[in-house]
NUMARLO-327554 format. One record per residue: residue number from 1; residue in one letter; x, y, z of N, C-alpha, C, O in turn. Coordinates in steps of 0.1 Angstrom, whole numbers, plus 2048, in hexadecimal, padded with zeros to 3 digits. Layout:
BEGIN
pos, code, npx, npy, npz, capx, capy, capz, cpx, cpy, cpz, opx, opy, opz
NUM, a, X, Y, Z, X, Y, Z, X, Y, Z, X, Y, Z
...
END
This chain:
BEGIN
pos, code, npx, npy, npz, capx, capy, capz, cpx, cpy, cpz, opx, opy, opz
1, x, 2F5, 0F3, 4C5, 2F0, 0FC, 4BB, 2E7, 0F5, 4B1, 2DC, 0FA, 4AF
2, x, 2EB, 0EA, 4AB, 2E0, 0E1, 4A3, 2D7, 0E3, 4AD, 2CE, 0EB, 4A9
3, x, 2D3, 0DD, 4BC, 2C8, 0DE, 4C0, 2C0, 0EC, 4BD, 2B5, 0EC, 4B8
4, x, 2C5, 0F3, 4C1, 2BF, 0FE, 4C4, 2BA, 105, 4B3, 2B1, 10D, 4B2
5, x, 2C2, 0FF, 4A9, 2BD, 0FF, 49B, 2AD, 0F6, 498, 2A2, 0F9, 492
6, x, 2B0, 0EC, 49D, 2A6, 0E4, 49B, 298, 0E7, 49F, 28D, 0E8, 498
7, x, 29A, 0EA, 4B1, 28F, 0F1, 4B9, 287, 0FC, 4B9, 27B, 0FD, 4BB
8, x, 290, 107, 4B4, 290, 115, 4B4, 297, 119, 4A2, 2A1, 11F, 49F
9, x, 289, 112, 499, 290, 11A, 48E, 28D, 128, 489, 295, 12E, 481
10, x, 280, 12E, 48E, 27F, 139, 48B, 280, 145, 495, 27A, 14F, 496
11, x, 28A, 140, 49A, 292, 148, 4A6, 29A, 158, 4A1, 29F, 157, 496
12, x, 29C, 163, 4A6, 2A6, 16A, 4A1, 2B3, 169, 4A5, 2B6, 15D, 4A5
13, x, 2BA, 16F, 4A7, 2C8, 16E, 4B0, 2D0, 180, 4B1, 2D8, 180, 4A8
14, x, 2D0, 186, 4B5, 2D3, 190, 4B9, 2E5, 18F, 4B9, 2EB, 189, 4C2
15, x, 2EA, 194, 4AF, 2F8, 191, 4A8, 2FF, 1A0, 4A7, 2FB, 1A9, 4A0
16, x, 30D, 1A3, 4B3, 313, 1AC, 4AE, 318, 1AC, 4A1, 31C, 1A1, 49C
17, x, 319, 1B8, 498, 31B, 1B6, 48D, 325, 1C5, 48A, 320, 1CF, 488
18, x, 337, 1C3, 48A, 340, 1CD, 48A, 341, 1D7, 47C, 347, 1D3, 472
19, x, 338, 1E4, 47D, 339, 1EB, 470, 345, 1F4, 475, 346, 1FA, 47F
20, x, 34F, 1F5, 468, 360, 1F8, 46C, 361, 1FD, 47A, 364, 1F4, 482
21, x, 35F, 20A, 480, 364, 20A, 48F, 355, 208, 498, 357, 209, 4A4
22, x, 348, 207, 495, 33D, 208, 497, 336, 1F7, 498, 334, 1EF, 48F
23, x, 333, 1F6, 4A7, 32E, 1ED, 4A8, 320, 1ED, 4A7, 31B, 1F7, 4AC
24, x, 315, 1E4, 4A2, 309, 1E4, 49E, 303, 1D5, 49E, 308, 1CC, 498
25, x, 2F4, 1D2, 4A7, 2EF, 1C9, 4A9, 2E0, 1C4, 4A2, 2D5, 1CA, 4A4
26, x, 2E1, 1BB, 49A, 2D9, 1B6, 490, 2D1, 1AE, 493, 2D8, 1A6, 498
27, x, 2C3, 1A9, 492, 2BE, 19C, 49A, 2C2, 194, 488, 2C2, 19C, 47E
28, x, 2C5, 189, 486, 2C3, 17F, 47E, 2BA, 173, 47C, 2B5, 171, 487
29, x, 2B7, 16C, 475, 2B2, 15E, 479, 2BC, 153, 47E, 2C8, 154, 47C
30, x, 2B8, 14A, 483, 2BF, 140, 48C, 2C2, 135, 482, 2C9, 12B, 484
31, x, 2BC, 138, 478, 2BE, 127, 46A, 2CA, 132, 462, 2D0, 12D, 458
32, x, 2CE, 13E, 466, 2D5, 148, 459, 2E4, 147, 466, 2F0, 143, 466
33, x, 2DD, 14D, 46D, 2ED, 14E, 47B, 2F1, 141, 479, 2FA, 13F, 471
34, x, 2EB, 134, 481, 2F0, 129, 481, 2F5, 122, 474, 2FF, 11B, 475
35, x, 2F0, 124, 46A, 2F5, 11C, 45C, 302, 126, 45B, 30C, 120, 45A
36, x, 304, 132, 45B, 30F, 137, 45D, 31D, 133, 464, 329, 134, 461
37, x, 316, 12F, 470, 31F, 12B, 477, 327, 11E, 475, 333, 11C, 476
38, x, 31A, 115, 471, 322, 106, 46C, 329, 104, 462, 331, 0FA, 45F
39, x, 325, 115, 457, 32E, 114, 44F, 33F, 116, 44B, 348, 111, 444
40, x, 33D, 11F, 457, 34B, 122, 45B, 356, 11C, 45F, 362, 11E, 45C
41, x, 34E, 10F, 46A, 353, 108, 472, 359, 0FA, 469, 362, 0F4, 46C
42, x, 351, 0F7, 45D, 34F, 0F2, 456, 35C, 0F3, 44C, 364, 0EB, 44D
43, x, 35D, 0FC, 446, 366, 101, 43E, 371, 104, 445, 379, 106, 43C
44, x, 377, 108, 455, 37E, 105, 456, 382, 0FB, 45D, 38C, 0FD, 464
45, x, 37C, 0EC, 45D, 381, 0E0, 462, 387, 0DA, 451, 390, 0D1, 450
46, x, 382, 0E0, 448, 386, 0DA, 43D, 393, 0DE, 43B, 39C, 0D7, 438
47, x, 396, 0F1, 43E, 3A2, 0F5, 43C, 3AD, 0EE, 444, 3B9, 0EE, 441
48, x, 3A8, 0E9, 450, 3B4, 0E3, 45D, 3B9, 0D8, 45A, 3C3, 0D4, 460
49, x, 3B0, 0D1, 44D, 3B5, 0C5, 446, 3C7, 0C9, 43F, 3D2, 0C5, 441
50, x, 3C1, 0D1, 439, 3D1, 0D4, 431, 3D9, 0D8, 436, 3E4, 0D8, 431
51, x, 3D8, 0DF, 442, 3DE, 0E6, 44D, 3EB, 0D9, 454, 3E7, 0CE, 457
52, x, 3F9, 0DD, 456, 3FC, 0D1, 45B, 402, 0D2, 468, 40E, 0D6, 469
53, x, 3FA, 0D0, 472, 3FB, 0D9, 47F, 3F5, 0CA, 489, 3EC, 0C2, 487
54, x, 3FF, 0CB, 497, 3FF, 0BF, 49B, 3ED, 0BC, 4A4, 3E8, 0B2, 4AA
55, x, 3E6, 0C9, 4A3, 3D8, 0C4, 4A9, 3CD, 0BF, 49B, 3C5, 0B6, 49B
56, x, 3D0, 0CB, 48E, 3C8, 0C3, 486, 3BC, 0CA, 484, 3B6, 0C8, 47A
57, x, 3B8, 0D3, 48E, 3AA, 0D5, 48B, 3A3, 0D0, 48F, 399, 0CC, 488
58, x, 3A5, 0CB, 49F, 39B, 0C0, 4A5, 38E, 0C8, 4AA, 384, 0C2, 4AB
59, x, 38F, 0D7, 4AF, 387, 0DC, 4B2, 37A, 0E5, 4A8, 36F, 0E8, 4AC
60, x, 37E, 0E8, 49C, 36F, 0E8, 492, 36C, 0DC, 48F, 361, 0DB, 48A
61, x, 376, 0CC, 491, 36A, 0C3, 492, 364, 0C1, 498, 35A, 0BB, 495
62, x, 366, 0C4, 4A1, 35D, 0C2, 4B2, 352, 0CD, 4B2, 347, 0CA, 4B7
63, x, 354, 0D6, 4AF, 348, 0E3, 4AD, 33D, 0D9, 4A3, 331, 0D6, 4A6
64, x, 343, 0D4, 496, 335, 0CE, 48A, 331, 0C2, 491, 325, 0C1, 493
65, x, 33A, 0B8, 496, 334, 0AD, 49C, 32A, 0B1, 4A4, 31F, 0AB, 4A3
66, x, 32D, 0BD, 4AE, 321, 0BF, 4B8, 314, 0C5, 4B4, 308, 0C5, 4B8
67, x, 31A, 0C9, 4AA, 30E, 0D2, 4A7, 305, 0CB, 4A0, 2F9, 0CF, 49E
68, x, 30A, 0BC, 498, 302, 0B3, 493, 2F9, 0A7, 4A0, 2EE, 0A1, 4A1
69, x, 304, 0A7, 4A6, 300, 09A, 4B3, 2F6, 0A5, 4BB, 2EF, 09F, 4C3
70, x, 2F5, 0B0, 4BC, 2EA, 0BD, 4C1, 2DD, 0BC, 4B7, 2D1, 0BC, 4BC
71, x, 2DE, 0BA, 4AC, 2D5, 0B9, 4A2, 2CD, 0AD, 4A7, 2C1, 0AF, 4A9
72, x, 2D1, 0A1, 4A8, 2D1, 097, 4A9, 2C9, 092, 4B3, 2C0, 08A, 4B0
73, x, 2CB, 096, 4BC, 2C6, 096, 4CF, 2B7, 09D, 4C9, 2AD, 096, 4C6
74, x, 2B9, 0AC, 4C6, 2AB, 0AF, 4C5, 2A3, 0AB, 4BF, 297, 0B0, 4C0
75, x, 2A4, 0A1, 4B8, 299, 09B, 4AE, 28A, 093, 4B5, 27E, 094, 4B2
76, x, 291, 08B, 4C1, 288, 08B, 4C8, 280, 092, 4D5, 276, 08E, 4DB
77, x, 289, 09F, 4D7, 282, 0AB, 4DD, 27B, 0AB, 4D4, 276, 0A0, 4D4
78, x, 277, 0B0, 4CA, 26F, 0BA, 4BE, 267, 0B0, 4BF, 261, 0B2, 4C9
79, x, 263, 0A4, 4BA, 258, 09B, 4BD, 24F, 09C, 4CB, 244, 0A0, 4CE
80, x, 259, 098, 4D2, 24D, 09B, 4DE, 24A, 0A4, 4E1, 241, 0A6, 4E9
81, x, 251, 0B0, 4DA, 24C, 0BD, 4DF, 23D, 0BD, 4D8, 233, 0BE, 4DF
82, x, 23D, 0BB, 4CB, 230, 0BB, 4C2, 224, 0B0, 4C9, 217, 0B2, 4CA
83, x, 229, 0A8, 4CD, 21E, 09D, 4D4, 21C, 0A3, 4E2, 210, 0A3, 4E5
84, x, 220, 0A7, 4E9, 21D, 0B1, 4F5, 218, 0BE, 4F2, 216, 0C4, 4FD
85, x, 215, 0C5, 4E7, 20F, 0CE, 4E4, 201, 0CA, 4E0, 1F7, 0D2, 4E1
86, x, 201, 0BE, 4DB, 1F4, 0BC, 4D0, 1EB, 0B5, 4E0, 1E1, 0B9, 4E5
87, x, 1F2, 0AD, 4E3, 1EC, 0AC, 4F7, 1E4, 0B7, 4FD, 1D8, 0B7, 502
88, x, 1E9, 0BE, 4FC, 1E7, 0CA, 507, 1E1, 0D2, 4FE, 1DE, 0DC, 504
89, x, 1DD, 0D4, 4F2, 1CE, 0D8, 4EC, 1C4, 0D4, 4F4, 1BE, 0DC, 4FB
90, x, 1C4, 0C0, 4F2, 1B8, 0BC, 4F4, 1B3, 0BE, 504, 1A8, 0BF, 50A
91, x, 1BE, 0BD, 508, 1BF, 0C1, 51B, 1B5, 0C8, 51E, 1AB, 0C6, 524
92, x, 1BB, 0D5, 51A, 1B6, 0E2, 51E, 1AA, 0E7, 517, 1A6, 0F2, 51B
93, x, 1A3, 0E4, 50E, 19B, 0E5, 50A, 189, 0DB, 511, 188, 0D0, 516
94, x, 183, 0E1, 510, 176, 0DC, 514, 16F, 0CF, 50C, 167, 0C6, 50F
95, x, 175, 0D2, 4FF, 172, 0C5, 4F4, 179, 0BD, 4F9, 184, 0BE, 4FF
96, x, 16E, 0B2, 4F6, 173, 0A6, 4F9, 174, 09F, 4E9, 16E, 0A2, 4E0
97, x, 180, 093, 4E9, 17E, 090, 4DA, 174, 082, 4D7, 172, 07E, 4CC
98, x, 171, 07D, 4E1, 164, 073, 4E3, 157, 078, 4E7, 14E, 071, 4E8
END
């Protein structure tokens, strides 16, 4: 999900959304869905802290870790994505830059 934050930030996301018995589907942005989401996940790894239960809460750490080690990885997708775009200008084009 960080990836897909990073890569795709002006993305929508198409989100059921439960109005009391009435289900209804919203596009959102993907920096608004996803920050939502980390927030959640976030706040409740902190609640699993006080929580005194023999797993702990190992699994919303495991959702933030990924979603940061996801962040992470894409950093150098998103570079070469940009250097393989600015390539393939000069490619396809008839100008030459010499």
């Amino acid at each position: 999900m960080g990836a897909y934050l990073l890569l795709f930030p002006y993305a929508r996301v198409l989100t059921l959304v439960p109005v009391f018995i009435f289900l209804q589907t919203i596009e959102l942005p993907a920096v608004f869905f996803l920050g939502f989401w980390f927030l959640t996940n976030l706040l409740s790894g902190i609640g699993s802290l006080a929580a005194h239960t023999g797993a702990g809460g190992v699994a919303w750490w495991a959702h933030i870790g990924g979603f940061l080690v996801g962040l992470l990885w894409a950093l150098p997708l998103r570079r070469r994505e940009a250097r393989r775009s600015q390539r393939s200008y000069y490619a396809d084009d008839d100008y030459s830059r010499w």
